[in-house]
NUFI-923438 format. One line per field, with one value per residue: residue number from 1; residue in three letters; x, y, z of N, C-alpha, C in turn. Coordinates in nm, 4 decimals. Layout:
residues N
pos = NUM/... .
code = ALA/... .
n.c1 = X/... .
n.c2 = Y/... .
n.c3 = Z/... .
ca.c1 = X/... .
ca.c2 = Y/... .
ca.c3 = Z/... .
c.c1 = X/... .
c.c2 = Y/... .
c.c3 = Z/... .
END
This chain:
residues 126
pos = 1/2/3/4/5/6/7/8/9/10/11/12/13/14/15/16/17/18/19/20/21/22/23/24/25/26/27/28/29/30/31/32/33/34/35/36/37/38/39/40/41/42/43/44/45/46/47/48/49/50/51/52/53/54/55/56/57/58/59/60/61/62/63/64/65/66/67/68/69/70/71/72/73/74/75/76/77/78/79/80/81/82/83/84/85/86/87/88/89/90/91/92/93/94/95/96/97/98/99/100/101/102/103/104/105/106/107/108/109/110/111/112/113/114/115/116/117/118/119/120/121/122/123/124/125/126 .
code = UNK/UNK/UNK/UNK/UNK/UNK/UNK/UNK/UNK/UNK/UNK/UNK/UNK/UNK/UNK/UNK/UNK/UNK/UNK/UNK/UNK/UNK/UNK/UNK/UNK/UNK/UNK/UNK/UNK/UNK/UNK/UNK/UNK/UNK/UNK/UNK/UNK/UNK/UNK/UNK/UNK/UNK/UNK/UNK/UNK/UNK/UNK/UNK/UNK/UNK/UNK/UNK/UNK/UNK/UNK/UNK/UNK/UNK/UNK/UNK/UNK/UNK/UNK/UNK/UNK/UNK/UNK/UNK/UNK/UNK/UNK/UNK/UNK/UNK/UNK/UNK/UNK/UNK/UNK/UNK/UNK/UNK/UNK/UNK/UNK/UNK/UNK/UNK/UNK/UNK/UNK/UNK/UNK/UNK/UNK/UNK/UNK/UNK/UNK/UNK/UNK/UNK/UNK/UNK/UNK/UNK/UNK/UNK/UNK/UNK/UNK/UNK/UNK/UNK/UNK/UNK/UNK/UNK/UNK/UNK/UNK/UNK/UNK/UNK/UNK/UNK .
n.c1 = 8.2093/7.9375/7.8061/7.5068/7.4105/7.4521/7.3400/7.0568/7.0864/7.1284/6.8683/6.6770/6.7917/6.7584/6.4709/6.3947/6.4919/6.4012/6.1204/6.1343/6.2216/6.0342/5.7312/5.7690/5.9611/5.9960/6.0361/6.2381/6.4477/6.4075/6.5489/6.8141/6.8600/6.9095/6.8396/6.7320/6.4659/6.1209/6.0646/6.2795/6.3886/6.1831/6.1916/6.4832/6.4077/6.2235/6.4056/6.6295/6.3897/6.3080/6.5997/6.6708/6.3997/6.5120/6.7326/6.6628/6.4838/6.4984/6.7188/7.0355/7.2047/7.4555/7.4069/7.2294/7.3327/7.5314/7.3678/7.3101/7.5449/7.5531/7.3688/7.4483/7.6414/7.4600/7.3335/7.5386/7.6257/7.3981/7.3674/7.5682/7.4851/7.3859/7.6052/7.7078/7.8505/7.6661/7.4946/7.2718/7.2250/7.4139/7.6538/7.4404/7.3811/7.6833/7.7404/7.5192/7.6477/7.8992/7.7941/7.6590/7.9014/8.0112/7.8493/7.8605/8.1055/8.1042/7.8909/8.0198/8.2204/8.0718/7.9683/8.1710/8.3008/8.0730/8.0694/8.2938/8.2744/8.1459/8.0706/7.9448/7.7878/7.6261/7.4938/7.3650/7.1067/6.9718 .
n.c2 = 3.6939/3.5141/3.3286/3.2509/3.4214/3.6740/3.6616/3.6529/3.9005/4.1275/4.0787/4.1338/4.4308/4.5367/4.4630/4.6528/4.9225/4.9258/4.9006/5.1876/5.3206/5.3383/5.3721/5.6499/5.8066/6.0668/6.1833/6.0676/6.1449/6.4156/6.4233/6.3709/6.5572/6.5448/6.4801/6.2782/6.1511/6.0391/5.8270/5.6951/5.6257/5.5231/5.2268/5.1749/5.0884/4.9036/4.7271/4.6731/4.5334/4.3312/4.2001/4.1405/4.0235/3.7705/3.7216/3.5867/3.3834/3.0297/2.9732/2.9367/3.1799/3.3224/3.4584/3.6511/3.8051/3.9305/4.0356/4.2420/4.3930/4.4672/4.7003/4.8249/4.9914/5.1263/5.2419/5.4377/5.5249/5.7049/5.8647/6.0422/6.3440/6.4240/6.5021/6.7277/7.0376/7.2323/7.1425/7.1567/6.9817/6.8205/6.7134/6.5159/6.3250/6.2527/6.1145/5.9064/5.7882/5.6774/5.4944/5.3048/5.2844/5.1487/4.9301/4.8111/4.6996/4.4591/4.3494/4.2777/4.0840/3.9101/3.8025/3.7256/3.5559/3.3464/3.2869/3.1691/2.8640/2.6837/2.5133/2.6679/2.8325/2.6274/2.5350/2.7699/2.7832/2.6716 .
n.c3 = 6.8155/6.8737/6.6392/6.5727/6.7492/6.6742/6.4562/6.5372/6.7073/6.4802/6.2881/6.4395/6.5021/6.2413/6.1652/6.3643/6.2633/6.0123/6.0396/6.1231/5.9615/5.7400/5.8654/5.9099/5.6654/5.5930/5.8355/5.9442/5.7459/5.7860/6.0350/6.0206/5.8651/5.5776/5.2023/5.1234/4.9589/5.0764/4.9711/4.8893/5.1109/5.2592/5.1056/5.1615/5.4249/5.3880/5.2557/5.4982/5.6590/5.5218/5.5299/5.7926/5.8190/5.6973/5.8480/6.1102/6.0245/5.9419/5.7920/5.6216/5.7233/5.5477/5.3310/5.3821/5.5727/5.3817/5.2446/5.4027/5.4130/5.1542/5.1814/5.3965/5.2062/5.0418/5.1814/5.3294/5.0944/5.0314/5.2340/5.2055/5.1338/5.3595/5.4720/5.4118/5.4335/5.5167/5.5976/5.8980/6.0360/6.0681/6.2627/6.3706/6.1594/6.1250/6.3138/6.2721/6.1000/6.1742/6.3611/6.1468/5.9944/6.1725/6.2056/5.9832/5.9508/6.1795/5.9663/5.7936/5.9073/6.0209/5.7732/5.6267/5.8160/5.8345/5.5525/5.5301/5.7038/5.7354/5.9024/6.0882/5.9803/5.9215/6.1599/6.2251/6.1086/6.2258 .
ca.c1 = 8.0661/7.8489/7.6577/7.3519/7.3754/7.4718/7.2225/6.9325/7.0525/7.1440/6.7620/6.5727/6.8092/6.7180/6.3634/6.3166/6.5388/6.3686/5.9951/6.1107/6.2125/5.9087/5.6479/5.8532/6.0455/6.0083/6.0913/6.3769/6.5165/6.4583/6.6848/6.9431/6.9270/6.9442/6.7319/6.6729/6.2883/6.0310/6.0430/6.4090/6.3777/6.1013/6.2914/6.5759/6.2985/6.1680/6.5293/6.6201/6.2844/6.3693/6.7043/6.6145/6.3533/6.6001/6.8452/6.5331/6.4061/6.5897/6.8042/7.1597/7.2338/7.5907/7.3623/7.1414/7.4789/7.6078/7.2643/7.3610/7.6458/7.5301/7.2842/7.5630/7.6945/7.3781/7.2982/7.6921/7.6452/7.2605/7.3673/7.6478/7.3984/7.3552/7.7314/7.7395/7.8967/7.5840/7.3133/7.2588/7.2067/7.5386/7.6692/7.4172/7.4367/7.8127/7.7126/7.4374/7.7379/7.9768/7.7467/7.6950/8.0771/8.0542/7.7607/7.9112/8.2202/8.0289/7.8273/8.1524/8.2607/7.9768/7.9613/8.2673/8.2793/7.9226/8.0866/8.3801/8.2645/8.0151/7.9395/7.8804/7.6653/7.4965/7.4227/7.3457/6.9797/6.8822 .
ca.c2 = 3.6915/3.3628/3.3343/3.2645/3.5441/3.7821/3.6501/3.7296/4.0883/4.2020/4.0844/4.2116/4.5732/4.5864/4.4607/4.8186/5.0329/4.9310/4.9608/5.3242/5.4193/5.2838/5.4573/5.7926/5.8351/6.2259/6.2406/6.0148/6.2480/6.5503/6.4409/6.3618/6.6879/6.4701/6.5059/6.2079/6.1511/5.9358/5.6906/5.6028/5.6089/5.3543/5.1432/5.1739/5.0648/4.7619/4.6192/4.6414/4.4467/4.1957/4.1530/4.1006/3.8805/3.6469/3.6780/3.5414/3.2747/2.9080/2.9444/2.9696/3.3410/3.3953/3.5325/3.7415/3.8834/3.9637/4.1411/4.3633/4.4386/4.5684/4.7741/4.9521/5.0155/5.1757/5.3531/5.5668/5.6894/5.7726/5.9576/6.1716/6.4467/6.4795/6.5181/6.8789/7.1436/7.3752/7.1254/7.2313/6.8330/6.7440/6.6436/6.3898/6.2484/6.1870/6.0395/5.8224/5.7710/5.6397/5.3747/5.2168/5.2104/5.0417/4.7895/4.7265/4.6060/4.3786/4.2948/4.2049/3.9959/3.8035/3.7637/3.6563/3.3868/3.2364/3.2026/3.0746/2.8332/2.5899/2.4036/2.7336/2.8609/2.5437/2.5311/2.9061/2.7753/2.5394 .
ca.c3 = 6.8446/6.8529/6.4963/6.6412/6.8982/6.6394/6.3011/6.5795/6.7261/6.4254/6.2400/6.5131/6.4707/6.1445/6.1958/6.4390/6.1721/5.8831/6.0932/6.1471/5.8004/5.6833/5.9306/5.9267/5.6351/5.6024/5.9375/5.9818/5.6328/5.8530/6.1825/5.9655/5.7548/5.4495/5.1478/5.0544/4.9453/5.1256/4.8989/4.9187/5.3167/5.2683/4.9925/5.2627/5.5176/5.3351/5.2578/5.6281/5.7359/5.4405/5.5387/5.8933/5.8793/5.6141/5.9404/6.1933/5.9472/5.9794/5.6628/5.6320/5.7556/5.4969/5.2034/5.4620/5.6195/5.2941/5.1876/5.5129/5.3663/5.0480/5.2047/5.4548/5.1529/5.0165/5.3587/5.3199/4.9939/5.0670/5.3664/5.1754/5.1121/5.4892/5.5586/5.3511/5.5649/5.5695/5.6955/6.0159/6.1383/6.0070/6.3601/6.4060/6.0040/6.0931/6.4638/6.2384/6.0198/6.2520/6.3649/6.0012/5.9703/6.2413/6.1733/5.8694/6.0133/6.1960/5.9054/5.7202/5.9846/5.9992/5.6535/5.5766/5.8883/5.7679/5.4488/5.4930/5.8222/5.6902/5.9649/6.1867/5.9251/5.8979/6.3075/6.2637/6.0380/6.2995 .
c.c1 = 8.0077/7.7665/7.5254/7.3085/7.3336/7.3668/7.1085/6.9269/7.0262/6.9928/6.7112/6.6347/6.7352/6.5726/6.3328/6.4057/6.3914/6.2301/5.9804/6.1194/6.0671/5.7782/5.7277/5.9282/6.0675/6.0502/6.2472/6.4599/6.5818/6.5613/6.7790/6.9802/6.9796/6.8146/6.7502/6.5269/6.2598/6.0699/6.1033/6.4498/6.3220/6.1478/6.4074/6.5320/6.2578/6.3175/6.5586/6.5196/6.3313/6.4899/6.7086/6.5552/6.4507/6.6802/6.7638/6.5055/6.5601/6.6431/6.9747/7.2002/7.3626/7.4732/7.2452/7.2392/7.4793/7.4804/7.2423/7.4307/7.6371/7.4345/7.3423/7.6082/7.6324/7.3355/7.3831/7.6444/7.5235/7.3393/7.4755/7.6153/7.3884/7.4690/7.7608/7.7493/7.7708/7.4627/7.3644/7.2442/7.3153/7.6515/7.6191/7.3953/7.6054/7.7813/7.6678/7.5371/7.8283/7.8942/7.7050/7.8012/8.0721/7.9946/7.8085/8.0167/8.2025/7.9948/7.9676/8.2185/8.2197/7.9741/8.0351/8.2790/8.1517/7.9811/8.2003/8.3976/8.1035/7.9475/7.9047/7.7603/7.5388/7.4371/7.3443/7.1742/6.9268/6.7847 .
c.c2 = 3.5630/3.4375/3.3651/3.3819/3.6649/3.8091/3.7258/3.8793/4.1023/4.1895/4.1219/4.3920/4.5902/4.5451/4.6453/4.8793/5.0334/4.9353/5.1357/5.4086/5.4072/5.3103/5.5782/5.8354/5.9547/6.2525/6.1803/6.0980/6.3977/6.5386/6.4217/6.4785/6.6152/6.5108/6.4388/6.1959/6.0136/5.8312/5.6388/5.5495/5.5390/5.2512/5.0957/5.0562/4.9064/4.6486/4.5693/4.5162/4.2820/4.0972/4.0669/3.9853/3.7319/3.6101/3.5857/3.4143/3.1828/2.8804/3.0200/3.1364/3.4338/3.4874/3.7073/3.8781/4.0225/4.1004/4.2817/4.4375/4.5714/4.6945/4.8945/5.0268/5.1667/5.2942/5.4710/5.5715/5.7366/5.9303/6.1009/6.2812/6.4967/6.5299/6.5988/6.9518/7.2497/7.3053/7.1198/7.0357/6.7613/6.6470/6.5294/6.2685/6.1990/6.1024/5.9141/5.7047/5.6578/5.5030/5.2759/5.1895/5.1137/4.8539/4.7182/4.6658/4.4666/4.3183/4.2211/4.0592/3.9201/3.7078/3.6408/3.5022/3.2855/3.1450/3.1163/2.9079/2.8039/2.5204/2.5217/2.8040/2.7715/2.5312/2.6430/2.8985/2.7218/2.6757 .
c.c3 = 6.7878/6.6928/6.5496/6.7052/6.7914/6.4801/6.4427/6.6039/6.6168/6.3055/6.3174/6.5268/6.3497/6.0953/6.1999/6.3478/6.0677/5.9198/6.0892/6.0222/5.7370/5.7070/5.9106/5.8385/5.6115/5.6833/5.9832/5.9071/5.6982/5.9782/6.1265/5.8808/5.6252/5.3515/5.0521/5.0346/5.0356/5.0669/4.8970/5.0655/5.3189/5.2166/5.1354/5.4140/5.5214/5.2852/5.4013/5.6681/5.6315/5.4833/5.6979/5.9485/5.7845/5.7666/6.0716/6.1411/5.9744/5.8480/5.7022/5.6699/5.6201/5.4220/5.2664/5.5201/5.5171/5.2290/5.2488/5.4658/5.2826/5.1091/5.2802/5.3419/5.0937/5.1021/5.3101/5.2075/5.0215/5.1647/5.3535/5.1717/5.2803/5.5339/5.4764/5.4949/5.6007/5.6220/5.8531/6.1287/6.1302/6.1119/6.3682/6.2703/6.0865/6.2364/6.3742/6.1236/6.0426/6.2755/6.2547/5.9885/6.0572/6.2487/6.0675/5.8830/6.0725/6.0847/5.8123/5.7845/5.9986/5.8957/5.6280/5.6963/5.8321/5.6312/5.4540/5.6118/5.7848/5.7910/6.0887/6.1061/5.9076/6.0588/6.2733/6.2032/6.1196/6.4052 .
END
C-alpha cells in the first residue's frame, strides 16, 4: 500500500472512529456489550482524532503510525471485558475485534515501512 494513500485513509478512519466515541460513548459501550465507562470511550475517542489528524497534517507520518499502534494495542485489552461468554453482544465485540487485529496489522506495517524507508516517509509529509 502507497504511504500516502494509506497515512490519509487510515487519518480520516480514525478521524470518523474517534468522532463517534466521542459523541456516543455510552452508546458505542452498549453495542459492544462492554463496560467500559464514558470516559474511557471518550479518552479512546480523543486519541483516535489526535492520531488522525497527526496522520492528515504534513509531518512525517512514522511517529503517527506508531501512535496507531499503541492505541490498537489499548483498544484489545479495553475490549476484553466485552469478549466474556455471558454478554449477550459478544458476537459483535469479537466481529469489532477482528477488525482491530486487523487494522493493527496494517498499522504495523505502516509503521514499520515509514520507519525504516526515509525517503518514503519523507515524500509521505509533503
Amino acid at each position: 500500500m502507497n504511504l500516502i494513500i494509506a497515512k490519509r485513509a487510515l487519518g480520516l478512519f480514525s478521524i470518523g472512529l474517534g468522532v463517534v466515541a466521542v459523541a456516543a460513548p455510552d452508546r458505542l459501550a452498549r453495542w459492544l456489550g462492554s463496560d467500559a465507562e464514558a470516559e474511557a470511550m471518550s479518552a479512546f475517542g480523543a486519541r483516535e482524532i489526535a492520531s488522525g489528524a497527526g496522520l492528515l497534517s504534513p509531518v512525517k507520518p512514522a511517529p503517527w503510525f506508531w501512535m496507531r499502534v499503541g492505541g490498537d494495542v489499548m483498544d484489545l485489552f479495553a475490549l476484553r471485558s466485552a469478549l466474556r461468554p455471558d454478554n449477550p453482544r459478544r458476537q459483535v465485540a469479537i466481529g469489532f475485534t477482528a477488525v482491530i487485529v486487523a487494522i493493527a496489522a496494517i498499522d504495523v506495517a505502516m509503521a514499520l515501512h515509514a520507519s525504516t524507508n526515509r525517503r518514503d516517509n519523507a515524500e509521505a509529509a509533503a
